[in-house]
Structure formats: structure tokens, C-alpha cells
C-alpha positions in Angstrom: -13.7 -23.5 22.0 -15.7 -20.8 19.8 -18.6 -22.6 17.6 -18.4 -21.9 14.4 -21.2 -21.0 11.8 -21.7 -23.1 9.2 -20.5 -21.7 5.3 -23.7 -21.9 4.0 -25.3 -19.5 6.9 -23.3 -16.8 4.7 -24.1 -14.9 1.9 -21.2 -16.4 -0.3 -22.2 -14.6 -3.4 -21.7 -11.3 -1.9 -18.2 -12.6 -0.4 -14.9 -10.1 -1.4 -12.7 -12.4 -1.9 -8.9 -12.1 -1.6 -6.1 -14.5 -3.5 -2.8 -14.5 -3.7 -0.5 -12.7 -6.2 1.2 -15.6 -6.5 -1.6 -17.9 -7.8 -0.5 -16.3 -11.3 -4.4 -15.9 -12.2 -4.6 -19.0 -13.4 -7.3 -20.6 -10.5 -5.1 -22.2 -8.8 -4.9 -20.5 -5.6 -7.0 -20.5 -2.3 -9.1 -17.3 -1.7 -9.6 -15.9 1.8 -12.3 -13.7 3.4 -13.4 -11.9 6.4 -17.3 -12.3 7.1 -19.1 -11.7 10.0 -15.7 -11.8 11.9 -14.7 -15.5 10.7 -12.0 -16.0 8.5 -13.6 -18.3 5.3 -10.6 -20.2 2.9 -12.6 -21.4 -0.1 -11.1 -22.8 -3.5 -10.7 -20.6 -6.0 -10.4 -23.8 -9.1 -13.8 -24.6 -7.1 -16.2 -21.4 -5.8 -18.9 -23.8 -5.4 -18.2 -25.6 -3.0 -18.9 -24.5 0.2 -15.4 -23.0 1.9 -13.8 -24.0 5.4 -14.1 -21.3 8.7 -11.7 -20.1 11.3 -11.9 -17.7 14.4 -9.5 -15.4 14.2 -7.3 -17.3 16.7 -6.9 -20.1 14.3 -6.0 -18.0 11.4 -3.2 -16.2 13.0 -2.1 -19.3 14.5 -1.9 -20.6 10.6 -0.4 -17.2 9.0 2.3 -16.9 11.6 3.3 -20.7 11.5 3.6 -19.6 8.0 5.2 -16.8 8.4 8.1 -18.6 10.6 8.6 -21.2 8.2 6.5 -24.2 9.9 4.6 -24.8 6.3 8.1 -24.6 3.8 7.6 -28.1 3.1 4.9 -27.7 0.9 6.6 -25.7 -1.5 8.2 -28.7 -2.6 5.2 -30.5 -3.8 
């Protein structure tokens, strides 16, 4: 298993951040970002706080459980 770095080794400030078209630009939507080849999920209702890193592996893993349905139940909540 790959170590990850901690969040606050990055340079969050400088972060591009990416949220979904669905989050209706009201906040309430996670962001995503590519730094340093880790994938960082933060909260967009919350930039402060420090956000959550993946390798790579574990993000596809995520986006193409997604992708294939695995997740749907959260759209009822």
C-alpha cells in the first residue's frame, strides 16, 4: 500500500479546484483536485478544513463503482 502525504504538506491555497455541475453553486458539493499526482476531495461548504487523499488506484476504484451504479443509494438521502 502507497503512503500517502498528508493534506497539509500541500499548497491548498494554490489548489484548482473542480465541483460538480450538479452542486447548483450553492456550496453544497464536494470539490476534487489533482496535486502532486494524489487525488485531494475537500468540502466545498467547508475549504478550511483540511481535505481527504487518494492514489489514483483508489479514485478510479470510487468513480467507476460510481459509474456502475454501486453508490445509487445515496441519491435517496
Amino acid at each position: 500500500m502507497t503512503e500517502k502525504p498528508d493534506p497539509s504538506s500541500f499548497d491548498l491555497a494554490s489548489v484548482d479546484w473542480t465541483v460538480s455541475k450538479y452542486s447548483g453553486g450553492g456550496g453544497n458539493c464536494v470539490r476534487v483536485a489533482v496535486v502532486d499526482g494524489y487525488v485531494l476531495v475537500g468540502d466545498s461548504q467547508n475549504p478550511d478544513r483540511l481535505p481527504h487523499v487518494y492514489t489514483p488506484a483508489e479514485a478510479k476504484a470510487w468513480l467507476l463503482g460510481a459509474k456502475d451504479t454501486d453508490f445509487d443509494f445515496l441519491l435517496g438521502l
